[in-house]
N, C-alpha and C positions, 0 to 999 in steps of 0.2 A: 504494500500500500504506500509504503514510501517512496519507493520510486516512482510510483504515476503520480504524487504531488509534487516532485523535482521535473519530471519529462512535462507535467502540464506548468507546473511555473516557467520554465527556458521555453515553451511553444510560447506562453501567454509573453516574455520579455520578447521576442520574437515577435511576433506581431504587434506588439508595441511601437515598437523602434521602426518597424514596417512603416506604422501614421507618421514619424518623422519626414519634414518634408526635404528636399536635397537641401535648402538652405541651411535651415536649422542642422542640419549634420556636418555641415560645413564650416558652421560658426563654432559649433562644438568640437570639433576637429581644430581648428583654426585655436580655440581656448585652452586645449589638453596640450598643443604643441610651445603657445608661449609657456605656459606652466613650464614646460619639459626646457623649454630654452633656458629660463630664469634658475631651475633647478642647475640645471649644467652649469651655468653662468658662476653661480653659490658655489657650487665644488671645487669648481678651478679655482675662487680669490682662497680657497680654507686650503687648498691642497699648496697655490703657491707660499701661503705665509706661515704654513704649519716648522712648528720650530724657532720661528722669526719673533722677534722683536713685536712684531704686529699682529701676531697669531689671535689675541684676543677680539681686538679690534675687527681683527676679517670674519670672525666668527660673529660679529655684532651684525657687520654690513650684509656679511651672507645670510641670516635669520631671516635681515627686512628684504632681502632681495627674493627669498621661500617666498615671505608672508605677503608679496607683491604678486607674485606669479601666481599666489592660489585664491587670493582677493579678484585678480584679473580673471582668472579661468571661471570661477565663482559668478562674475560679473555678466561674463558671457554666457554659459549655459540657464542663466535666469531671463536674460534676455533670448534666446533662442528657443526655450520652452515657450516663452511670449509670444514667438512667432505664430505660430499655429495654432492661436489663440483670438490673434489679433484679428479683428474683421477688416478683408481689403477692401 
């Protein structure tokens, strides 16, 4: 029995994601990848000053540089759910 409520819940996220429209997946995609840029951006300043003199510091700047990137992606996927909502 538990597995026909895992095979109907993945059909049912499946057909969900189906009502997304090309844009809205787009913008969503487009949100997940700044995220993912900003994330990398974060690793490189901690990887380059780990040991340094500024090590703490780049850990500060790398935090707000996360907390930008998922405030952004955050930002986007709330507005892209709006799409499809929105009357044209």
């Amino acid at each position: 029995m538990m597995s026909r409520s895992i095979i109907a819940a993945g059909g049912l996220a499946l057909l969900l994601a189906a009502c997304d429209s090309q844009a809205e997946n787009q913008v969503e995609e487009t949100a997940t990848a700044i995220d993912e840029a900003d994330e990398a951006q974060a690793d490189l300043l901690e990887s380059m000053e780990a040991g340094g003199p500024n090590e703490e510091s780049a850990e500060i700047q790398a935090d707000a540089i996360r907390e930008r990137g998922e405030e952004t992606k955050d930002d986007l996927e709330d507005a892209a759910d709006e799409m499809d909502t929105t009357p044209q």
